[in-house]
N, C-alpha and C positions, 0 to 999 in steps of 0.2 A: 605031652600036654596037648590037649584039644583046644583048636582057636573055634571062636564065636565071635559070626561075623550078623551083625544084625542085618536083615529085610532092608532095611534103607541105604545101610552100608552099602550093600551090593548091588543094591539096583545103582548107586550112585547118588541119590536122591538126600534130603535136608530133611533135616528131624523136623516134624510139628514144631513152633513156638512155642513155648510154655507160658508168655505174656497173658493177661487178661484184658482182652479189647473193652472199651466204655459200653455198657449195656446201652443198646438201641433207643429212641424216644418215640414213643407210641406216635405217632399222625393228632390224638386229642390232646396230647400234655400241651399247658400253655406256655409261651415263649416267654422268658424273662427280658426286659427290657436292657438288664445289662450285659445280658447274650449277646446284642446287638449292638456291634461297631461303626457307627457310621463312616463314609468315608471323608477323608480328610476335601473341603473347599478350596477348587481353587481359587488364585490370587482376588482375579480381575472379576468373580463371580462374586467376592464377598468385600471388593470396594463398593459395587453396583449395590447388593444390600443396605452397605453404610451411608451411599448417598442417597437412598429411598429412606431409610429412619430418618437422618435429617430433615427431607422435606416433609416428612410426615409430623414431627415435633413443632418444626416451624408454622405449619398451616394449622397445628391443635392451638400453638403461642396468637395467630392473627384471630381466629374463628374466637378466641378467651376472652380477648381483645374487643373485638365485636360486638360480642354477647353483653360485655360487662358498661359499654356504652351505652347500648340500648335498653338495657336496666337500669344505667342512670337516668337517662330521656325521661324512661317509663315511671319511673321514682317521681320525678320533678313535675311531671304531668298530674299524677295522680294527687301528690300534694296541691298542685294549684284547683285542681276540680275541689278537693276536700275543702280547700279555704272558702272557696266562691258558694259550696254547698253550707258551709256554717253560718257563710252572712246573710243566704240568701233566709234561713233561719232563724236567725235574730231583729231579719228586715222587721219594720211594723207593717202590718195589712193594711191593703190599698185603700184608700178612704172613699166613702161612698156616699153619693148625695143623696137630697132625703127623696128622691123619686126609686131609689134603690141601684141606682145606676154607678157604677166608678166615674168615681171624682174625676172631670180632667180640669187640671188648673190654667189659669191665664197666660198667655204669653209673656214672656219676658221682655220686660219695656223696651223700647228703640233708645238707642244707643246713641245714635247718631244720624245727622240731617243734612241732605246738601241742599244749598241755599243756587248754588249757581254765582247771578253775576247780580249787583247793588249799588247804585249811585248814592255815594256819600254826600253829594254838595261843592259847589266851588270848584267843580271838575274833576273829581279823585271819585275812581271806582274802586268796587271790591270786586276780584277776579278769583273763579272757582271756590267762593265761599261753602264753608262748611263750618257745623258745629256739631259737639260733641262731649259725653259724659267719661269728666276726669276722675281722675282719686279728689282731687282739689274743688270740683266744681266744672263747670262747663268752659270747655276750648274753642275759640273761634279760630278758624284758621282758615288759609288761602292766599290772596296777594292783594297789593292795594297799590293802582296806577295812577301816578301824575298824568290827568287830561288835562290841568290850566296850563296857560300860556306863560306863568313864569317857575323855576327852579324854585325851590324854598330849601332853608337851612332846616329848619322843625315844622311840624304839623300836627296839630294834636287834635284826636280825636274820642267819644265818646259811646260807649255800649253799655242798652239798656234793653232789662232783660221783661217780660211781663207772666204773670200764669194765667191762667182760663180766667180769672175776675177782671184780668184789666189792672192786677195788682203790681207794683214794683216789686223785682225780688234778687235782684239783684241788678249792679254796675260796671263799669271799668275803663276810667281814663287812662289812654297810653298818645306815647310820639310816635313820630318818623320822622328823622332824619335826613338831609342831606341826599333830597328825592331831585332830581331833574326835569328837564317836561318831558312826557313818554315815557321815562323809565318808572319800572316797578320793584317794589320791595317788600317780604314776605310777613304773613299777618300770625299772630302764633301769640292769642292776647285769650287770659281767664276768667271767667266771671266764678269768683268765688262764692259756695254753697249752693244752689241750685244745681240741678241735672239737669243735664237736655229734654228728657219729655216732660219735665214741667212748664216746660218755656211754649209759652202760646202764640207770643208776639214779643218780637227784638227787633231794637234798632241801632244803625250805627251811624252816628252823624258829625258830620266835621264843627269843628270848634272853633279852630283859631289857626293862624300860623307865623312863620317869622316874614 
């Protein structure tokens, strides 16, 4: 019987593979994404990320913040222009004299007058006299100094008020008390109904005492 020895046999040599290797990929085919394995992060690399989203969420949460105040601000502002713009709308038109001019009106009465200093009689002054328009009528106010030579228990005094005629328009009797010589005691008396710029001429003049 005849042996056959094969070419590979004899040189020593390993038969071909018969496996089928994966066919090549052209240089153009495109790469699938899930071809692609990334490699695993390390540790201390993907704390450092997690501390950077943090600061980055927290500065989006202040800047939100921010924003959402200054769009209140800007809210509240714009309503108060809108209001001031509706009234200014409904105002009536500035009135105009018959030269065609705007109207300017009159000043608004004086209020109030200082008198200074007024010898009431019998030695009693009035110190830093003033007067002035109440709700009630007009207020004399200031101090009233014992200059006689004796103490009195009561002192009664009288204010009278006049307007541009020289007319009466008002009164008002009041005391003092339990004045010494030299000392003084505070004045704070009303003449009811008239106001202060009506009064053209006032007097305050001693009366009587104890």
């Amino acid at each position: 019987m005849a042996l056959s020895v094969s070419y590979f046999e004899a040189a020593g040599a390993e038969e071909p593979s018969t496996e089928k290797l994966p066919p090549e990929k052209s240089p153009s085919e495109e790469v699938k994404l899930e071809d692609l394995k990334p490699e695993p992060l390390g540790d201390m690399f993907g704390i450092k990320l997690l501390e950077k989203i943090i600061e980055l969420e927290d500065a989006f949460k202040y800047l939100a913040k921010e924003v959402g105040q200054i769009n209140e601000k800007l809210t509240k502002r714009i309503d108060e222009l809108e209001e001031k713009l509706t009234n200014l709308e409904k105002a009536p038109p500035a009135p105009v004299s018959a030269t065609g001019e705007p109207y300017t009106p009159p000043p608004p009465p004086q209020k109030r007058f200082e008198v200074g200093e007024l010898h009431l009689g019998s030695g009693f002054t009035a110190y830093n006299l003033a007067y002035e328009t109440t709700e009630k009528g007009t207020a004399f106010t200031g101090e009233i100094k014992n200059g006689s030579s004796a103490p009195v228990e009561w002192v009664e005094f009288e204010i009278t008020v006049f307007d541009e005629d020289n007319k009466l328009i008002g009164a008002k009797r009041f005391r003092v008390t339990n004045l010494h010589v030299g000392e003084s005691t505070p004045l704070d008396e009303t003449v009811k109904g008239p106001e202060a710029h009506w009064i053209k001429k006032y007097e305050i003049q001693f009366l009587r005492r104890s």
